[in-house]
N, C-alpha and C positions, 0 to 999 in steps of 0.2 A: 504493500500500500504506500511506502515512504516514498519511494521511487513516480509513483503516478501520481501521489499528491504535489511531490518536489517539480516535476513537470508542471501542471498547473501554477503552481507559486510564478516558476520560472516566465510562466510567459504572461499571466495577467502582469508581474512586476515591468516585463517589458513594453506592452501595449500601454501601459497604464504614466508607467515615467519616460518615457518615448516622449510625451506632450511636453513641451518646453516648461510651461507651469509651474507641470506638477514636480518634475525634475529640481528645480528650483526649490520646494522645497524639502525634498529630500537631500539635496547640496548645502541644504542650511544647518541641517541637524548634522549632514557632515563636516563643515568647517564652521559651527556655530554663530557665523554672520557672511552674510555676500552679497555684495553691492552689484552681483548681474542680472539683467534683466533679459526678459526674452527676446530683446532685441540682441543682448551679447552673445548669445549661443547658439550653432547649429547643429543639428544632430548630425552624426557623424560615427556611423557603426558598420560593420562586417555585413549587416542582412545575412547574405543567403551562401556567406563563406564562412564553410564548415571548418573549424581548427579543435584538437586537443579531443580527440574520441567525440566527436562529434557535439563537440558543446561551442557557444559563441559568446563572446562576451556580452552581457544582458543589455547594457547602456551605456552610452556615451557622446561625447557631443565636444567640438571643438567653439573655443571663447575667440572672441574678435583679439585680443591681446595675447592670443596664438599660443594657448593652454587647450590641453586632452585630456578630457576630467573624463574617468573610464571607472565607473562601478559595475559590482557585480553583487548579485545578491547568493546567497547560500546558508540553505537553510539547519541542513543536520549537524554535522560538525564541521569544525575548521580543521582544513586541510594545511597539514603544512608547507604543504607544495602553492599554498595559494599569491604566493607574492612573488614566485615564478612563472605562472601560469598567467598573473596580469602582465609580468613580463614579456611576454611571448603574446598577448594578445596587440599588446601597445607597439611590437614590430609589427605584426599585421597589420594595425591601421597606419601606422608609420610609410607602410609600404604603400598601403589605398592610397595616404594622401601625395604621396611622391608620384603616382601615376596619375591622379585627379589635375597634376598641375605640368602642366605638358612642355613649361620651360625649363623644368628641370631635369638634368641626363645626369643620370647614375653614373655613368659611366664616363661620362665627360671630365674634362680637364678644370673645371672648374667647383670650387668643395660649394657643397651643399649649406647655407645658414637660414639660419632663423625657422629651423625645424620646430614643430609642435612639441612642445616637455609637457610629462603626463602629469596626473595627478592620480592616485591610485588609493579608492574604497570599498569597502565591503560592508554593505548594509546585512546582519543579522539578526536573524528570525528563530534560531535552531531554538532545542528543545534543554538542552545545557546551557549551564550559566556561562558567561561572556567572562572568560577570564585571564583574557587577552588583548591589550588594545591595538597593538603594531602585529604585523607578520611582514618580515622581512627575506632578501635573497641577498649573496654574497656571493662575489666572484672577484679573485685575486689570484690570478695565473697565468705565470708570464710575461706580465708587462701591463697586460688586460683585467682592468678593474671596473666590477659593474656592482651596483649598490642600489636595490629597490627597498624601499618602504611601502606598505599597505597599512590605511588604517582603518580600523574594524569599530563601526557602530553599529552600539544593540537598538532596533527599530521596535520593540516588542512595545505594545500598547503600553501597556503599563509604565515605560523609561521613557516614555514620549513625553518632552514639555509643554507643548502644542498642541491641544488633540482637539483643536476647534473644525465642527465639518467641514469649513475651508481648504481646512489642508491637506493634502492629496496622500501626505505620508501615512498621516493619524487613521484616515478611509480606508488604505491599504491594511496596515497592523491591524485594525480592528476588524477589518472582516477575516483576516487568520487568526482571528486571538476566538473567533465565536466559532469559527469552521472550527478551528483545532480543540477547542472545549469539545463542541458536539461529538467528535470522533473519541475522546477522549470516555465521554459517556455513553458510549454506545453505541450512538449512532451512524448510518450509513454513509457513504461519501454523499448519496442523494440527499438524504434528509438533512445532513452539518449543513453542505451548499444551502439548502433552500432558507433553515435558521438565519445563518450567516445573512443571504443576501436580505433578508426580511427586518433582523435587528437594524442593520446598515443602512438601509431605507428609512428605516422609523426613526434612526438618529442623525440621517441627513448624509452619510458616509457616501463618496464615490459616487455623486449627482453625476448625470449624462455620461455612465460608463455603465452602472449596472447593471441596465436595461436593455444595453445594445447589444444585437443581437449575434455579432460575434463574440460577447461574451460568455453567454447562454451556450451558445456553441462548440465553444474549449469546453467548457465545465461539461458538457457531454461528449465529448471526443474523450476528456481526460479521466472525469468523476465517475460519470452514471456508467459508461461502456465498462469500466473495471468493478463496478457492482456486480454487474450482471456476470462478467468474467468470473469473479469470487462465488458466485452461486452454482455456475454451470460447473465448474471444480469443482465441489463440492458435491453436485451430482454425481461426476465421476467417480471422485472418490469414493462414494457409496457405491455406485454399480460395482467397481472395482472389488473393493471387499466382499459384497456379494456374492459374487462371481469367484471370487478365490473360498470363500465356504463352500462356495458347490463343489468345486477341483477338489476341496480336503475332502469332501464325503464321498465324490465319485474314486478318489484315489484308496480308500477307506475299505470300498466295496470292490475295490479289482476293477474297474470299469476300465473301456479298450482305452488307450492312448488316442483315440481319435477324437473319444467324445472332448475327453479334458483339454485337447490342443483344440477344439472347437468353439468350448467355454474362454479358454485363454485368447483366445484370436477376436472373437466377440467384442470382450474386454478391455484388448490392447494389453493382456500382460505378457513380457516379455519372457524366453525361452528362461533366460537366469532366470528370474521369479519362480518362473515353472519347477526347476532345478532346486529352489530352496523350499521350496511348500513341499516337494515329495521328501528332501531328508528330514524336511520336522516331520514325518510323517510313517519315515523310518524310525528315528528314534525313538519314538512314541513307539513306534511294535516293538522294539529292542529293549525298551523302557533304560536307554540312557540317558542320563542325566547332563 
């Protein structure tokens, strides 16, 4: 489940601070004051290039004063590979932007200036305490010296100073803080989503997002499809066992090999399976222990 809810996080987080706005301020709770406007910023991300097992950097967006503020959100634990990884994504865009600007040759005789310098955050949600503020990378070898910092804000509803419906951050935390309650008590990824979006509405959370209908549309691509997933499992795994009580009473009774490879084939159990129901079945006549 951590995995398809981490999906969903991941992309409402992007669809959502994508918007220059909302970005803004989530950039506030990250450097606790910032005098840009949305006129200073343009968004400025990978889309549809794939880096690092298939993951992209969440957000990011280049400032007219020629800064690449590059967040990433991550919800379970902190990786410590993760100030590496924004490393390596900041070359990617690095890279975008040097091909986006077509008077400058890599490869030409003349040195490249006034390249984009990143700025590297990591908004967290996970389910452990935050007891980390930096993650850093280190490189000292051979001459070549590379030095990232990443700094880690906890966005969890509750550490938010701001949590007025206005603000784009406080909308987002608050509808994981009610999703992740619901799941916590019980509930289906269907039924947390629909609480979640329903509290969120009744306190004014994430106006002219909730309702759009690609919203709706992740949350069943990502939520509801994996409920149903979780259920029909669940079937199986019943037939399944079923089906292997029948193998152990046909195997019980002498019954031909053909029936039991019939039952097993039914089932999808495999030849090993098969292979270990008959010696529990021997031992059991042998009465070893």
């Amino acid at each position: 489940m951590g995995n398809v809810k981490r999906q969903h996080k991941d992309t409402m987080f992007r669809g959502w601070f994508k918007i220059p706005q909302n970005f803004l301020h989530l950039l506030k709770h990250c450097k606790g004051d910032t005098t840009l406007t949305t006129d200073d910023i343009e968004l400025f991300d990978l889309e549809s290039v794939v880096i690092i097992r298939g993951r992209r950097n969440d957000v990011s967006f280049i400032t007219k004063d020629n800064r690449l503020i590059i967040l990433i959100e991550h919800q379970s634990s902190l990786n410590p590979n993760m100030a590496f990884r924004l490393f390596l994504y900041y070359m990617e865009l690095l890279h975008l932007w040097i091909k986006s600007n077509s008077e400058i040759n890599l490869y030409g005789n003349s040195k490249i200036e006034n390249f984009p310098l990143p700025e590297f955050y990591v908004a967290y949600n996970g389910e452990k305490p935050l007891e980390e503020e930096f993650s850093t990378f280190k490189l000292d070898y051979g001459g070549v010296k590379v030095e990232v910092e990443v700094k880690i804000l906890d966005i969890h509803f509750e550490n938010l100073e701001d949590t007025r419906p206005d603000n784009a951050l406080a909308g987002y935390s608050f509808f994981y803080k009610v999703f992740d309650d619901g799941l916590q008590a019980g509930l289906s990824n269907e039924e947390a989503f629909v609480k979640a979006r329903e509290e969120s509405m009744s306190r004014g959370y994430l106006k002219d997002f909730i309702n759009k209908e690609e919203f709706i549309m992740d949350y069943k691509d990502h939520l509801f499809d994996y409920d149903i997933q979780l259920r029909l499992q669940g079937e199986a795994r019943g037939k399944a066992k079923e089906a292997e009580e029948n193998i152990l009473l046909a195997m019980k009774y002498d019954s031909s090999n053909a029936l039991i490879e019939e039952i097993a084939k039914k089932a999808n159990i495999s030849a090993a399976r098969l292979d270990e129901l008959r010696a529990s079945t021997e031992t059991k006549d042998t009465g070893v222990a």
